[in-house]
C-alpha positions as CSV (number, residue, x, y, z in Angstrom):
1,X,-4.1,-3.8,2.9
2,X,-4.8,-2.9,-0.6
3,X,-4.0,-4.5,-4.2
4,X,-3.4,-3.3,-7.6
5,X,-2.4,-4.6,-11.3
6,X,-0.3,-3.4,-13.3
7,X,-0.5,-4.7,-16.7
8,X,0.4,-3.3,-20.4
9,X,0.8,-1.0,-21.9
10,X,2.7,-0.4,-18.6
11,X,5.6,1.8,-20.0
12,X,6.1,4.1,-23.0
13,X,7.1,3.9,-26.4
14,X,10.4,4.9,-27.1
15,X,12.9,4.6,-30.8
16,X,15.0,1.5,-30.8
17,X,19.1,2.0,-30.7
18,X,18.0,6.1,-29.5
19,X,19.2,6.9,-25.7
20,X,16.4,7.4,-23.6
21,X,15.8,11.0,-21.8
22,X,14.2,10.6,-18.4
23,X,11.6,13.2,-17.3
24,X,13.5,16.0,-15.2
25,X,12.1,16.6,-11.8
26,X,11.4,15.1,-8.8
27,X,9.7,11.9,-9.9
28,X,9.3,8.7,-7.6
29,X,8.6,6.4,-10.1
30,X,9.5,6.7,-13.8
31,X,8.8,3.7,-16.4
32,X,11.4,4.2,-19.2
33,X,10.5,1.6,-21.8
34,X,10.0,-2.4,-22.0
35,X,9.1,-5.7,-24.2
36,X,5.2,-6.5,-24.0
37,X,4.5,-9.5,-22.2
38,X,8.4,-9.9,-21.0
39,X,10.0,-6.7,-19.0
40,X,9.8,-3.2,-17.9
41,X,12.7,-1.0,-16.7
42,X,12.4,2.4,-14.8
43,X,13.8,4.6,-12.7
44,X,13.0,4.9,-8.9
45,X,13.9,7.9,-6.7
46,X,12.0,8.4,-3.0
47,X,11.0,11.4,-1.4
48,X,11.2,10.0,1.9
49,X,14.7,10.6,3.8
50,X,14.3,8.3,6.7
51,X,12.4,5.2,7.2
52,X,10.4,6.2,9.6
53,X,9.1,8.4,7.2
54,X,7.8,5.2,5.2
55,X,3.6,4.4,5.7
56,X,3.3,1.5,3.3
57,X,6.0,-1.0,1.4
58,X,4.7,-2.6,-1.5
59,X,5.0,-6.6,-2.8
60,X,4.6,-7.5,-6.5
61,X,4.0,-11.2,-7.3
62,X,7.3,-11.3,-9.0
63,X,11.1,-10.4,-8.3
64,X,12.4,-6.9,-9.1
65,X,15.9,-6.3,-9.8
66,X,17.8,-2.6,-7.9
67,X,20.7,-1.2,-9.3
68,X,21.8,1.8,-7.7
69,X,22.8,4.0,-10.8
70,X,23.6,7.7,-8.5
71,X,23.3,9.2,-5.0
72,X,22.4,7.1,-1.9
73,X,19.4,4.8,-1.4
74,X,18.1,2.6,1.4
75,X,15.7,0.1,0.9
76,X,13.1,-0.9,3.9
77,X,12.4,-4.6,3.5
78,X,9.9,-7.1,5.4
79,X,11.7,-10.0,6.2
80,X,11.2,-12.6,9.1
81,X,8.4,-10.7,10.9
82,X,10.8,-7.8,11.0
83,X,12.0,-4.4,9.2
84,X,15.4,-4.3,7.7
85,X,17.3,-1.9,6.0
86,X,19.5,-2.6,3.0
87,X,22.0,0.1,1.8
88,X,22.2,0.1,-2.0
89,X,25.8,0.5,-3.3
90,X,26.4,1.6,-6.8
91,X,26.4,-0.9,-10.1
92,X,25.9,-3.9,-7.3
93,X,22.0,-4.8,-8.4
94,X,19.8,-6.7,-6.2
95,X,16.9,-9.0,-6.4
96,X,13.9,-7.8,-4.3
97,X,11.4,-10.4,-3.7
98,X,10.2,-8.9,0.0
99,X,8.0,-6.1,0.8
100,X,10.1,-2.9,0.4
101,X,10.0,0.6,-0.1
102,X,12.6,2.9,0.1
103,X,14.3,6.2,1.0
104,X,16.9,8.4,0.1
105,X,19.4,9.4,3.4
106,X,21.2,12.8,1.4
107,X,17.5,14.5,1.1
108,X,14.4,13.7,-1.1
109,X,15.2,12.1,-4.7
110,X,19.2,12.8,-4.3
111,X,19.4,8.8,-5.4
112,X,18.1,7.6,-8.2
113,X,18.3,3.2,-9.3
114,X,17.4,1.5,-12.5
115,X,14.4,-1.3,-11.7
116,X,13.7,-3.9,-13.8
117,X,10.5,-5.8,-13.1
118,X,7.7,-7.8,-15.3
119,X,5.5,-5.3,-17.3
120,X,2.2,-7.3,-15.8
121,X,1.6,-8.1,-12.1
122,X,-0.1,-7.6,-9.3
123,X,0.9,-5.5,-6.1
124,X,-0.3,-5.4,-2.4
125,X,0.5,-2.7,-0.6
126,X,0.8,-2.4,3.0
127,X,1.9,-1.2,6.5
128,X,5.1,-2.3,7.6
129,X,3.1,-3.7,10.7
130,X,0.8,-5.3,8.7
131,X,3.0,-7.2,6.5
132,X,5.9,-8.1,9.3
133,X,2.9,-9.6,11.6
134,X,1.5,-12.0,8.7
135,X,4.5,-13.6,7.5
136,X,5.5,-17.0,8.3
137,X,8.9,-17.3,8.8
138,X,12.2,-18.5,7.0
139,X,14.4,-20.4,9.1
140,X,17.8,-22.1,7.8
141,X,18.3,-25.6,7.8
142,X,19.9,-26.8,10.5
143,X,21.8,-30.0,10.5
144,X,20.7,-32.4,13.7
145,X,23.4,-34.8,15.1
146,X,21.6,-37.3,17.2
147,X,24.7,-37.7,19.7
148,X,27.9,-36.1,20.1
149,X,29.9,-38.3,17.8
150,X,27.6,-37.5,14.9
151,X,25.7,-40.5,14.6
């Protein structure tokens, strides 16, 4: 397992009320702009096509949002001491709080999603082994009856 920070300046400087032009080519991970201290928004758009293709998922210390903005995306999450795979769908954003990584089924960067995370955290990045064998578990509450009529 390894770490890293991110922490500001962590995205560019852009002209307020100007639409921003992303980089053209095949770019995994694109910061776009931001507010010091608050937020940073990107775009992210995997070379991998499959998830077996994927060696390491990565956990920040905070929640990032995914909204799918074109193509197709799957994300590879940690979750329970196993790997699941969530199918982004377009304009529906989620809240990613596991260790994920993610790949694009129609061939490398053919989808491309907006991310919005903190512009200041810290990352550990990981196998998928590695972090699905060192998590505890989340189990849902269960409601106990202590006989058959409920009492």
């Amino acid at each position: 397992m390894r770490t890293a920070q991110t922490r500001h300046p962590s995205f560019p400087i852009v002209k307020f009320d100007e639409p921003i032009s992303p980089k053209d080519g095949d770019e995994v991970w694109q910061a776009l702009c931001g507010d010091r201290d608050r937020w940073r928004a990107g775009l992210y758009s995997p070379a991998q096509t499959s998830a077996v293709q994927i060696m390491e998922l990565e956990q920040h210390d905070c929640p990032e949002l995914f909204c799918l903005l074109e193509g197709r995306m799957t994300l590879v999450l940690a979750r329970n001491r196993r790997i699941e795979k969530l199918e982004l769908q377009p304009k529906i954003p989620v809240l990613v709080s596991a260790p994920h990584a993610g790949f694009c089924p129609d061939g490398p960067h053919t989808g491309r999603a907006l991310v919005i995370e903190r512009d200041s955290f810290d990352t550990k990045y990981a196998t998928p082994g590695e972090f699905t064998t060192n998590q505890t578990l989340d189990f849902e509450p269960v409601d106990v009856k202590t006989d058959p009529e409920g009492n």
